[in-house]
C-alpha positions, 0 to 999 in steps of 0.5 A: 798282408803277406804274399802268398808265394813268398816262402818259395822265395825263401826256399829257394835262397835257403837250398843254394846257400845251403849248397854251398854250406855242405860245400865248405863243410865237406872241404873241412872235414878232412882237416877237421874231422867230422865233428869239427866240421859240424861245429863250424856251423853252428860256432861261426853261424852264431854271431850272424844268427844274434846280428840278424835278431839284432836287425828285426830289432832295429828297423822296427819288428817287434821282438816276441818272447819264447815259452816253455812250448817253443822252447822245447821245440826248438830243443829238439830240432837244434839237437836233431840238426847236430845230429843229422849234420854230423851223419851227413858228413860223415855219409859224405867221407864215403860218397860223393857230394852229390850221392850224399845230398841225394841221399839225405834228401829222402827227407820230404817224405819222413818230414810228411810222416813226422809232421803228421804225427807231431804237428797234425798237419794232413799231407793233400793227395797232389803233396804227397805225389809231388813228394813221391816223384821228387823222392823217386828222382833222389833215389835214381840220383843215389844209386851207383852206377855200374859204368862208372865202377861204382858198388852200392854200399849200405853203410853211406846210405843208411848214414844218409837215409838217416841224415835225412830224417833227423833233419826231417825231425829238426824241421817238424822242431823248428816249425813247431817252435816258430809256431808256438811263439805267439806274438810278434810277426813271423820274421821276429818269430823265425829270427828268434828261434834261429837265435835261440837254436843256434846258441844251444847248439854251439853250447851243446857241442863246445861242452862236448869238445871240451870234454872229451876232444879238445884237440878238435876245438883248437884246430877249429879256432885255429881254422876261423877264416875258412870257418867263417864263411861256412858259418855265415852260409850256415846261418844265412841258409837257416834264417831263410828256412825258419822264414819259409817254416814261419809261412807253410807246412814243412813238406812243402818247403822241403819239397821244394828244397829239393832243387838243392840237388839242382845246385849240388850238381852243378857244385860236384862237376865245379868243385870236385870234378864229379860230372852226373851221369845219365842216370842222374839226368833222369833224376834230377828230370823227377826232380824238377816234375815233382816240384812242378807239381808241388805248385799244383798241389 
């Protein structure tokens, strides 16, 4: 019997590791590039991906098989995940860490809209308040501010609005992957997708570096030690994620993966000396009350 609450559990994990993913991504973009940057994620994600499979294996889980259905979803989630990480980052070259988190995580209520379309999964009226507060306090966390000099530009925010629904569309892929696999547990069903996911991402983009920027791949490899610990991050992250889509309806997870933005600020005052305004207080309030409310929804 599976508790409940444990995708909460997962969710939690996913958004701090996650965090510090975009972290360490966003610290390599200006060496690497954007598209760089992107691949770390995937290329040094890989192997722990094929380890945690390898671990279900071992202590006893059965390993399911995929078909066709769970296959093509996953397809369309892991190249919906390359390109919503690729416009994160390049969102992040123009804002800061946590206007850019902000920004790509409008992605609860694209998610309700997508999961409704693709998998008919009904949002309840308590969910899609707690996804519109939540949203609403993301929003007042991404608009500039006039004391600090900022000036609103669309550019980083279209880039991020659009991070955030190709990520919405990656989690609807992923959900219907895990979904469709019909045996085994769902630890077995979420290791196996995110395998799967991350072997055709990293194939995907090292075809395309090879192909027209060879360059960028050779100052990845040569990159490997701080690469590593994004990849790990990165995998760690989505292996907690898939386990939370395993249990629940997206929305929810990703709702509740809002409190990244909790973790972000914290991250942007330590790391790259942004310190929150006001504004963002009021935000992040919105936040933590939408999320509050999800629990009653």
């Amino acid at each position: 019997m599976v508790p409940a609450a444990l995708w909460v559990v997962f969710t939690l994990i996913a958004a701090t590791a996650q965090t510090f993913r975009n972290a360490a991504q966003k610290a390599l973009s200006a060496e690497l590039g954007t598209l760089g940057a992107t691949y770390i994620r995937f290329l040094f994600g890989l192997p722990f991906g094929l380890l945690a499979l390898a671990f279900v294996s071992l202590i006893g889980s059965e390993l399911p098989r995929s078909n066709v259905s769970s296959l093509l979803w996953t397809v369309f989630g892991a190249v919906s995940q390359i390109a919503g990480t690729a416009l994160m980052l390049a969102a992040m070259r123009q804002r800061s860490f946590l206007v850019t988190i902000a920004y790509t995580h409008t992605e609860p209520v694209q998610i309700a809209l997508f999961a409704l379309i693709f998998l008919g999964e009904r949002i309840t009226l308590p969910l899609g308040a707690a996804i519109l507060i939540a949203t609403g306090g993301v929003l007042a966390l991404s608009w500039p501010s006039r004391a600090g000099g900022e000036i609103f530009s669309w550019r980083p925010a279209l880039l991020g609005m659009a991070s955030g629904g190709l990520f919405a569309l990656a989690s609807v892929g992923f959900r219907g992957g895990i979904t469709a696999i019909e045996s085994g547990d769902f630890i077995s069903a979420a290791t196996l997708t995110l395998a799967i996911s991350l072997t055709i991402q990293t194939v995907l983009l090292t075809v395309w570096l090879l192909i027209r920027e060879p360059s960028t791949l050779s100052s990845v490899l040569k990159a490997w030690r701080p690469s590593l610990a994004a990849g790990f991050l990165g995998a760690f992250a989505s292996e907690n994620w898939f386990l939370a889509f395993a249990l629940t309806n997206p929305a929810r997870v990703r709702t509740l993966g809002l409190v990244e933005i909790l973790v972000a600020g914290f991250v942007s005052q330590r790391m790259f000396a942004q310190t929150p305004s006001s504004r963002d207080v009021v935000g992040i309030v919105l936040v933590v009350a939408g999320i509050a409310l999800l629990f009653n929804s």
